[in-house]
N, C-alpha and C positions, 0 to 999 in steps of 0.2 A: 594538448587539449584536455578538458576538465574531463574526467568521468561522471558519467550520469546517465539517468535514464528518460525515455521518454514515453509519452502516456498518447497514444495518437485512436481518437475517436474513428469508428469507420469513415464515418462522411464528416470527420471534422469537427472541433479545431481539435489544438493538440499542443501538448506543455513539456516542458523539460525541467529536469530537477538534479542538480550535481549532487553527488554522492558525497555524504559526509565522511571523509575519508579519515578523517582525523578523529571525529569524535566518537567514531561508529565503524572504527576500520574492520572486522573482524563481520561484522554484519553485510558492509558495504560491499566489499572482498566476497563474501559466498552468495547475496544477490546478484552481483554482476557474474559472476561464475556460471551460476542457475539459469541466465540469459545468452547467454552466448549465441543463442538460437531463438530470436523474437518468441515471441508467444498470444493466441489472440485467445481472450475470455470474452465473460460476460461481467460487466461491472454496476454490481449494484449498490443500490444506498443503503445505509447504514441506519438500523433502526432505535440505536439509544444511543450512539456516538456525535448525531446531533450533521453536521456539516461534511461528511464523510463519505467517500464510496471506495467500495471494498473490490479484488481481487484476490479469488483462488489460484494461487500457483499451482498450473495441471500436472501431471507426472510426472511428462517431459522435463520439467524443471524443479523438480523434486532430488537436486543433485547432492544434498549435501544433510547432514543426519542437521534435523531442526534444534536438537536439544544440547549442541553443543556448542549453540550461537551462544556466546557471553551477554551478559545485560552490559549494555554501554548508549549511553546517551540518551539514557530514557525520562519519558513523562508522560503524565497523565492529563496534562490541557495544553493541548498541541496549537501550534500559530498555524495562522492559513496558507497553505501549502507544503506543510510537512508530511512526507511520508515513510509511515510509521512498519515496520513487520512486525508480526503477529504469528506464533503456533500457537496452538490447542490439541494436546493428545488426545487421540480416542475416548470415551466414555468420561473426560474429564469434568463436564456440564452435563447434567441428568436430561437424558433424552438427545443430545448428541454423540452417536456411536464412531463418525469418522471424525479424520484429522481438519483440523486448519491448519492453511498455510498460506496467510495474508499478507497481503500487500495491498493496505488502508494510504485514502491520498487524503488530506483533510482539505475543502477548497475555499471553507471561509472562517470567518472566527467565531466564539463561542463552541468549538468543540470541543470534548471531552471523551475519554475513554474508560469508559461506565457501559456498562453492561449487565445481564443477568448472574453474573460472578462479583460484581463490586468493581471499586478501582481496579484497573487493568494498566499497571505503567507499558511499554511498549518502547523498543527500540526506534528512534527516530534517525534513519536511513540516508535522509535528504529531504531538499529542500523546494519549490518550482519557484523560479527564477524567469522563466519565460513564460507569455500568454495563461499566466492563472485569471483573468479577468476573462477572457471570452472561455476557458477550458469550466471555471466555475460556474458560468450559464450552463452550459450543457452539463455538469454534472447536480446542478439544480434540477432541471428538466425529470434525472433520474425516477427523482421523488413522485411526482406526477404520475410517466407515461411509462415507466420499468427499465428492466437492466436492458445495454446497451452494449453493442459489441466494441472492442477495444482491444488496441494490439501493444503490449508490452516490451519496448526492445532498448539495447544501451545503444551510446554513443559514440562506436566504434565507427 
């Protein structure tokens, strides 16, 4: 069976994304690690990345030191449905004093990863392969009506 993860809305729908094992093994390898143990956030949109909604990996899943994920398979204008990891150290961005630790789904095209820092290239993780058409409704929605509860888990 592939590895990958899945993005399940509370009340629905919900997408799957194999793990890019190959291009991104070393990323791929310590996200699924980090899950081993579903996780539910709040998933919100993304305000200069364009077609994006973001999750905070909570502490629970905070298993593995962020900075020693390798750069592999990155870019900076992601296809629609790639999902991308993201850190940001402490006080890195003026006026943000905690960490990120994201896990960005992009759901349509014309994204980019632009920010208040500049280009932001980013690790691209995987892929969604399943229901990105009705998952991309509902993370359109985002935009509108706010963050949305969302439960984070692999494949296993």
């Amino acid at each position: 069976m592939t590895r990958g993860l899945y993005f399940d809305f509370e009340d629905g729908p919900s997408a799957f994304a194999p793990l890019k094992e190959t291009d991104a093994p070393v990323s791929s390898r310590m996200i699924w690690e980090a899950l081993a143990t579903p996780v539910t956030v709040l998933a919100t949109h993304a305000m200069f990345a364009g077609p994006e909604i973001m999750l905070d990996l909570p502490e629970e899943a905070r298993t593995f030191v962020p900075t020693d994920v390798p750069l592999e398979n990155q870019q900076v204008i992601p296809s629609a449905g790639d999902v991308i990891w993201y850190y940001q150290a402490p006080n890195q961005m003026a006026g943000l004093t905690s960490e990120v630790w994201e896990i960005g789904l992009f759901y349509g095209s014309g994204g980019r990863i632009f920010g208040p820092l500049g280009w932001t290239p980013c690790n691209i993780i995987a892929s969604v392969t399943e229901g990105l058409a009705p998952f991309a409704e509902a993370c359109a929605g985002i935009r509108l009506s706010g963050a949305r509860k969302l439960t984070l888990r692999r494949s296993d």
